[in-house]
C-alpha positions in Angstrom: -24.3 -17.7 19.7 -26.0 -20.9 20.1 -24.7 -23.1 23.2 -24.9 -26.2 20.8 -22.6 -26.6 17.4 -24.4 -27.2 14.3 -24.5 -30.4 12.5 -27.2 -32.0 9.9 -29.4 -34.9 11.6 -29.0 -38.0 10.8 -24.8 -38.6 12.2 -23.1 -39.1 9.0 -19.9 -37.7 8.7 -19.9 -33.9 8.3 -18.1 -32.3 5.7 -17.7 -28.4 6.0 -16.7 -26.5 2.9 -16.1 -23.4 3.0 -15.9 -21.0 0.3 -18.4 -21.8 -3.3 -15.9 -20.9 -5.8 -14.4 -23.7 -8.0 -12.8 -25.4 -5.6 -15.6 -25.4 -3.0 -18.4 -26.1 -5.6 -16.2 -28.8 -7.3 -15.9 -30.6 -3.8 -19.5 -30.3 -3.0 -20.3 -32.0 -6.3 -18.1 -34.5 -6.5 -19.6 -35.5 -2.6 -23.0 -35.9 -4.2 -23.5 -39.3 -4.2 -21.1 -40.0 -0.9 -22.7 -40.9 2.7 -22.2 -37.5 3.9 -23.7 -34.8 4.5 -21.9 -31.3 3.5 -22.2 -27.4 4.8 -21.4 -25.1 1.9 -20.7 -21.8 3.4 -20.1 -18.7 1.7 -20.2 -14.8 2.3 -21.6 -14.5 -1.0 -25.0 -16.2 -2.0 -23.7 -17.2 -5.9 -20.7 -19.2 -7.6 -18.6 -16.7 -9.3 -16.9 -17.4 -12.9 -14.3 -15.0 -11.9 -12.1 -15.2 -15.4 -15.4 -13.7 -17.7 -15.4 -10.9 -14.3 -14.0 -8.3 -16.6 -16.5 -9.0 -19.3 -19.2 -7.9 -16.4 -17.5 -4.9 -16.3 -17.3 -3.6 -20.1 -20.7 -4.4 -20.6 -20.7 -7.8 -22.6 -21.7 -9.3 -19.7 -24.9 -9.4 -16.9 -23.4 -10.6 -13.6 -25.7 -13.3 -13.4 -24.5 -15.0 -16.2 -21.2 -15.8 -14.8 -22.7 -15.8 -10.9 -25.5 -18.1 -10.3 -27.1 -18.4 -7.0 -25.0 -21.5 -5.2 -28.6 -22.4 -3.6 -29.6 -22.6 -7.2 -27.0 -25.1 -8.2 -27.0 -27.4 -5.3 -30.7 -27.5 -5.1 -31.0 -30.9 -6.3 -28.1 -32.5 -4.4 -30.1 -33.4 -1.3 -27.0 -34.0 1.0 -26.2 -30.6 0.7 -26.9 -27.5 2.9 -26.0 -23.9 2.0 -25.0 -21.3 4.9 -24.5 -17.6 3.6 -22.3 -15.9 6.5 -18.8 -14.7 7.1 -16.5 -17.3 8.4 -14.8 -15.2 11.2 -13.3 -18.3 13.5 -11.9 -21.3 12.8 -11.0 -24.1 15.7 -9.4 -26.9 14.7 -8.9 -28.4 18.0 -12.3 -28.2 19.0 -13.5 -28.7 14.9 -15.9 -26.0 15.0 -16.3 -23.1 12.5 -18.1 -19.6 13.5 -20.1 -18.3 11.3 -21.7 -14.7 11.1 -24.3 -12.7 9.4 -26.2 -9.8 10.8 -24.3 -9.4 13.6 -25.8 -12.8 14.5 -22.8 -16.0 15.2 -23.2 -19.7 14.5 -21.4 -22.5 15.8 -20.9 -25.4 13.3 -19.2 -28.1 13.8 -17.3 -30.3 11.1 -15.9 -34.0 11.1 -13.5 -32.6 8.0 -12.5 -29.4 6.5 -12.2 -27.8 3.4 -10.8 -24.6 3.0 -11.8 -23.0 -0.5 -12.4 -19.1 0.1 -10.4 -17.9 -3.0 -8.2 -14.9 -2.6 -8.6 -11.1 -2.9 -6.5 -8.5 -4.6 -3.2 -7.4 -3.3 -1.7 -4.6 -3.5 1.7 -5.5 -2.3 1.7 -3.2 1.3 0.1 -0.5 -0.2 -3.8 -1.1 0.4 -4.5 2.8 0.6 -4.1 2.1 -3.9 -7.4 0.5 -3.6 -9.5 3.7 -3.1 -8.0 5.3 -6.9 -7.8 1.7 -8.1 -10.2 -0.9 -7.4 -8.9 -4.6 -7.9 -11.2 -6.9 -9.8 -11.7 -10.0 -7.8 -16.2 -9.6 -7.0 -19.1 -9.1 -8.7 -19.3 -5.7 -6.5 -15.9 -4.6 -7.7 -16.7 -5.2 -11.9 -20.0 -3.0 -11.0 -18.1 -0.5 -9.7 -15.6 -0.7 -12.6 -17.9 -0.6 -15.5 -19.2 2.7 -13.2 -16.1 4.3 -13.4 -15.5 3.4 -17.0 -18.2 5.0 -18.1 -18.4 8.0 -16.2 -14.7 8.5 -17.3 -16.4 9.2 -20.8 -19.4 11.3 -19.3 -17.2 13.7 -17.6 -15.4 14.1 -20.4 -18.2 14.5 -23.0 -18.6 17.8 -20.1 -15.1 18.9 -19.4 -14.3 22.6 -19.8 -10.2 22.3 -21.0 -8.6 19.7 -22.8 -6.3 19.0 -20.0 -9.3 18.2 -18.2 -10.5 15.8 -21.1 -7.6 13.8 -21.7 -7.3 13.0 -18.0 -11.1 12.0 -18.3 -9.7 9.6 -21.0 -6.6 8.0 -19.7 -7.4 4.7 -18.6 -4.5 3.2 -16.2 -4.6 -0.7 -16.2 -2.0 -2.0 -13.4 -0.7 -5.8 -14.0 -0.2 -7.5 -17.5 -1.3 -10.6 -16.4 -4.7 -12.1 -18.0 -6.9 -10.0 -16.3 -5.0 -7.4 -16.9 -4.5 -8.0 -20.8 -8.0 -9.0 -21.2 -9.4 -5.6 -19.9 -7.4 -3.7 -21.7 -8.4 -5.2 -24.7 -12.2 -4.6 -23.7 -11.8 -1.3 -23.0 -9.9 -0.2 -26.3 -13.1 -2.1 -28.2 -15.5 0.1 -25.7 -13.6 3.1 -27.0 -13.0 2.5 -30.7 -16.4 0.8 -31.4 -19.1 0.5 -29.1 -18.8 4.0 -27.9 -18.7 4.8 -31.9 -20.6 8.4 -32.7 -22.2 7.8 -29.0 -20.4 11.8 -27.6 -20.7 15.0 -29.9 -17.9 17.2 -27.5 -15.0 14.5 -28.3 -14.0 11.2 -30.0 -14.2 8.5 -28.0 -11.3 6.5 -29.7 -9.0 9.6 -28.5 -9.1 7.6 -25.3 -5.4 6.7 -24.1 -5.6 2.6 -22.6 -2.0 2.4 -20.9 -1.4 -1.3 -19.5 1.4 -0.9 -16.5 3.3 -3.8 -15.4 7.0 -4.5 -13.3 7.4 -7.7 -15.7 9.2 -7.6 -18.9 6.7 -9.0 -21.0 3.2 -9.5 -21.3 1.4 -13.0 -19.8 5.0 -13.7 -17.9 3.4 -17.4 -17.3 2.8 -18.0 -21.2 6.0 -17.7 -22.7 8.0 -15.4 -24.8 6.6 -15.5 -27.9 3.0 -15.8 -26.9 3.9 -12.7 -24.8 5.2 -10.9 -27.7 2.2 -11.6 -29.9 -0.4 -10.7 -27.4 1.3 -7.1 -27.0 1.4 -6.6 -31.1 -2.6 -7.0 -30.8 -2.9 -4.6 -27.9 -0.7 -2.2 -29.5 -2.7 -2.6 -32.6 -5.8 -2.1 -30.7 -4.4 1.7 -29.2 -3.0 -0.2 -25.9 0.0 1.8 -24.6 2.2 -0.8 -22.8 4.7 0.0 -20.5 6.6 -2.5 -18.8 9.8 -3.0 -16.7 7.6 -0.5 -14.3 6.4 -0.5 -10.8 3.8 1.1 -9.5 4.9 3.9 -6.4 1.9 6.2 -5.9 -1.5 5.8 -7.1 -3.8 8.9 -5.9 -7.0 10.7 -6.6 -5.1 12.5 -9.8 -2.5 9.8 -11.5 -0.2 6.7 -11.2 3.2 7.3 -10.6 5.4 4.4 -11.1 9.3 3.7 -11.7 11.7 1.9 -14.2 13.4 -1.0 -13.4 16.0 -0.6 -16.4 16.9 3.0 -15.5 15.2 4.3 -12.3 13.7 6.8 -13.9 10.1 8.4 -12.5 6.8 9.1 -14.3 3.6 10.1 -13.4 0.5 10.0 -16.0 -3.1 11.9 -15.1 -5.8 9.4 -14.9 -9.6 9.3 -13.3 -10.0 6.1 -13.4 -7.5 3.1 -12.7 -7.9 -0.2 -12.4 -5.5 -3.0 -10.5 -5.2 -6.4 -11.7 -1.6 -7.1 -10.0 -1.0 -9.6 -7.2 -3.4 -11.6 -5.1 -3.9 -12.4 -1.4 -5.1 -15.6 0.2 -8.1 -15.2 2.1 -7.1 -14.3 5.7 -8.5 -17.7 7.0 -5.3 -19.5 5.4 -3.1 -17.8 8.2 -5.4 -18.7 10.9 -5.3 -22.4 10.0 -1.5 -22.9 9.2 -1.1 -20.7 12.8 -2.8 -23.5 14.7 -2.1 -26.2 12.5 1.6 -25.8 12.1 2.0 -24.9 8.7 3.6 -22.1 7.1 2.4 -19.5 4.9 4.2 -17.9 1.7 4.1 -14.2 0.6 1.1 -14.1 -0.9 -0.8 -15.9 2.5 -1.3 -18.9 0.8 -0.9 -21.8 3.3 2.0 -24.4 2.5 -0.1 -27.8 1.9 1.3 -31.4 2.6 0.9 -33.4 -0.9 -2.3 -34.9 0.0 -3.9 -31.1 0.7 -4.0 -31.8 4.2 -2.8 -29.0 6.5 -0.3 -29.5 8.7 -0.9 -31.7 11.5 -4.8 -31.7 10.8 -5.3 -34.8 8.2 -8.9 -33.6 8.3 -8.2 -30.0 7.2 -7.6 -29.7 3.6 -6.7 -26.0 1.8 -7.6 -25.8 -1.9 -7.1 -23.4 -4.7 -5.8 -19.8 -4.0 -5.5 -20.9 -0.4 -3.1 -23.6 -0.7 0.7 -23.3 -2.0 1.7 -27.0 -3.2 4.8 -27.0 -5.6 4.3 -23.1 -7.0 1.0 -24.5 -8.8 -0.5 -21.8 -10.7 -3.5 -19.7 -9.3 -6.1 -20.7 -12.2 -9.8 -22.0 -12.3 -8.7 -25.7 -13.1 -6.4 -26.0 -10.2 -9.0 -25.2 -7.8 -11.3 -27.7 -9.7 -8.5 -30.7 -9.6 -8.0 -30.0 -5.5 -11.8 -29.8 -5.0 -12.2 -33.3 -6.6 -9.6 -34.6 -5.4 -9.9 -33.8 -1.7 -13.3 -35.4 -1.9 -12.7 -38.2 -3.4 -9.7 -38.9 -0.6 -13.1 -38.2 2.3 -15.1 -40.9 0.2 -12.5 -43.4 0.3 -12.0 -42.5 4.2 -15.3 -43.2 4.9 -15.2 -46.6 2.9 -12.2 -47.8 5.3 -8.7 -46.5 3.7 -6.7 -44.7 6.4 -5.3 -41.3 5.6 -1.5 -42.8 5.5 -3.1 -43.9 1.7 -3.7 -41.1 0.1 -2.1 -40.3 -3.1 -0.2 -37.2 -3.7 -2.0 -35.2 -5.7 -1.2 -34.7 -9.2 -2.2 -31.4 -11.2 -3.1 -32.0 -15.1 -2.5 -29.0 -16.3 -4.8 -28.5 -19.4 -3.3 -25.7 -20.4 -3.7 -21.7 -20.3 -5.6 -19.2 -22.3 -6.5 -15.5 -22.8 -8.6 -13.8 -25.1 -6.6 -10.2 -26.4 -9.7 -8.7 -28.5 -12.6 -10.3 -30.7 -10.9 -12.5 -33.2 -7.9 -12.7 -31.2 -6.7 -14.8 -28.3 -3.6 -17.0 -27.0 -3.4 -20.5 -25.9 -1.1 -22.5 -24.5 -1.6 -26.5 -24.0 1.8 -28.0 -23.4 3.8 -27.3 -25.7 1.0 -25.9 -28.3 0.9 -22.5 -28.4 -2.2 -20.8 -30.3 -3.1 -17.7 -31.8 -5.3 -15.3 -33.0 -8.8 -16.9 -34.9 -7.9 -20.6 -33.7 -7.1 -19.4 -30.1 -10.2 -17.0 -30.0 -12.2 -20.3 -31.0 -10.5 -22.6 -28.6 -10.9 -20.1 -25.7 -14.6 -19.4 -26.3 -15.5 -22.9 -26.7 -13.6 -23.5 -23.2 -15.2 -21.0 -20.9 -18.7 -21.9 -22.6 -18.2 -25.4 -21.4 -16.9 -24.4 -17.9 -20.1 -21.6 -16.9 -22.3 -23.3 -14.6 -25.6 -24.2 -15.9 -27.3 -24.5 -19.7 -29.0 -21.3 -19.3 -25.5 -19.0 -18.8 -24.0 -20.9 -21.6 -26.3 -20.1 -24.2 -27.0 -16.0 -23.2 -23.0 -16.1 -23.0 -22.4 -17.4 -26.4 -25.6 -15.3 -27.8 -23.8 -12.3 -26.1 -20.5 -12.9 -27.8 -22.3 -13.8 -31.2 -24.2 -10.2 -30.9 -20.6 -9.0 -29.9 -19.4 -10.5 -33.4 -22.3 -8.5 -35.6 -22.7 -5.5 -34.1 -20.0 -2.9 -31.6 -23.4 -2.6 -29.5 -23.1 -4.0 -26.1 -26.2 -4.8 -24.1 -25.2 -4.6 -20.3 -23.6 -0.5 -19.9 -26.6 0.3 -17.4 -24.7 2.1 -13.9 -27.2 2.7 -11.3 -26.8 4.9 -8.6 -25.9 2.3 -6.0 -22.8 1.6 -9.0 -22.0 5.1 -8.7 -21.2 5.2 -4.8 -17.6 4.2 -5.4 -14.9 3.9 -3.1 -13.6 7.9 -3.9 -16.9 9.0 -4.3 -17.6 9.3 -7.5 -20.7 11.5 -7.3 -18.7 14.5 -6.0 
């Protein structure tokens, strides 16, 4: 490690970001213009789009359209400066971050903080789940799940028994939240029409989709009835839901997992689950609220003051899946708000208001959406609830607007509009390096 802490020429107050998700890229904008200069660090070299991840991995999707390189955005935004490395220290006393990448540690040091590194999947104690049942929170982990999807249906194009088949083609989706819902969706398409006359040893609509989830409903966060109507259209798709049910065991062979209503125990054969249940702050939210004070909730998320701050440390702010204020949801637009906002708040700082006058901050919730099959998705604004055509409209119009950069708009929106005239989908390449999955797919 260097003997002297980083920090651009020039002695303008340093902003440190770390993290280039919504809320880091959002902060690092809306500095653009400000008398600062601002490290953007990142293990990653690309801002990810994570709610179009599980598009990535049923093939509607290249990754690059939803992840374009971070250098590539901020190019333009001269106050900027883009650090790829893993952030493995944090010292707010001394306000210095360490930095690491090939083995190789950098000092850098910060006049204010923001913390904006996102969250990964949990799995609620039981992390050994993650080898069956990859989460999908990365570009690496959609890769690796379009992989397994689609050796599923080569093995079972080959398999010898029909036992063997229908285990090849029972697809176990874990959590009914968005993600969850969403992929389930994809997959029953994949099955029923993409994969269309594609096998000559089996039909690929005999596939069995079952969507697992402790909840009572579908979409908990969007209501009864939009709940109710986003199961019909899984149903209707082939989706077998099964809820009131948590997950105990997931191994090599199946998913076993228990009713809440009556105790009861079931295991179903499956090669190839998928988890989209729970999340987990970034481990650098505990090593913050530890030395600033502040406490942490369940899901590691630290507990924020109501200007963003941390703790004791009016120069540390937490954003987005790091940061617990008031139970705010864990969605794109929060992430946004707190990335804005905490900037702004360093702006005016720098102009000559004291921290003692910041504003609380005040989440606008816009509203929450997700898309159940082509033709078919539910909104919630308020209290608007939408459905089916209108809400399929509404959500594609929505995440168009929000991808980063005119080029991934238009292939996205292309992509979808071939999705609309024909079952073919244009991104089902799996490439060795896919293939080299966490339970070793190749064997």
């Amino acid at each position: 490690m260097s003997e002297k802490p980083f920090r651009p020429e020039g002695g303008r107050h340093h902003v440190v970001v770390i993290g280039s998700g919504f809320g880091g890229l959002f902060a690092t904008q809306r500095l653009k213009k400000a008398n600062v200069d601002v490290t953007l660090i990142d293990r990653t070299n690309h801002h990810l789009f994570q709610p179009l991840l599980y598009q990535v991995a049923t093939g509607l999707l290249a990754s690059g359209e939803i992840a374009p390189s971070t250098r590539q955005i901020l190019a333009e935004q001269e106050n900027a400066h883009v650090i790829k490395g893993e952030v493995t220290d944090i010292n707010l006393e001394a306000k210095t971050i360490t930095s690491t990448l090939g083995g190789k540690d950098r000092l850098i040091e910060y006049d204010s903080l923001i913390l904006a590194a996102g969250a990964g999947q949990s799995y609620f104690g039981n992390d050994h789940f993650a080898e069956f049942a990859p989460g999908m929170k990365t570009i690496d982990d959609a890769l690796e799940i379009r992989a397994r999807l689609l050796d599923a249906f080569e093995r079972a194009e080959n398999a010898e028994t029909a036992e063997e088949r229908e285990q090849f083609l029972t697809f176990v989706i874990v959590g009914a939240g968005p993600t969850g819902v969403e992929l389930a969706g994809q997959v029953a398409e994949m099955a029923h029409r993409t994969l269309k006359d594609q096998y000559s040893n089996f039909d690929p609509a005999s596939a069995k989709i079952i969507l697992l989830d402790g909840a009572p409903q579908v979409l908990p966060p969007f209501g009864k009835r939009l709940g109710r109507n986003a199961q019909r259209r899984l149903e209707k798709l082939g989706v077998v839901v099964k809820l009131n049910s948590i997950v105990t065991d997931v191994n090599a062979e199946a998913v076993t997992f228990k009713s809440t209503k009556d105790d009861s125990v079931e295991s179903i054969k499956s090669y190839c689950k998928i988890w989209s249940a729970g999340v987990a702050a970034s481990p650098l939210a505990k090593m913050v609220a530890e030395q600033a004070g502040a406490e942490t909730d369940r899901a590691g998320r630290v507990l924020v003051n109501p200007d963003l701050s941390v703790g004791s440390y009016p120069d540390v702010f937490a954003v987005g899946d790091m940061a617990n204020r008031d139970n705010l949801p864990g969605v794109a637009q929060v992430a946004m708000q707190g990335g804005e906002y905490v900037a702004e708040q360093i702006i005016h700082e720098i102009e000559g208001r004291s921290a003692a006058e910041r504003p609380t901050f005040e989440y606008f919730d816009k509203g929450s959406m997700a898309t159940v099959s082509r033709y078919s998705a539910v909104v919630k604004m308020g209290k608007i609830e939408v459905t089916g055509f209108i809400g399929w409209i509404l959500w594609l119009a929505v995440h168009i607007m929000f991808l980063v950069g005119y080029r991934n708009r238009w292939t996205a929106a292309w992509a979808w509009g071939l999705n609309v005239l024909s079952p073919k989908r244009w991104q089902m390449t799996v490439t060795d390096q896919q293939m080299i999955a966490r339970n070793d797919l190749n064997k």
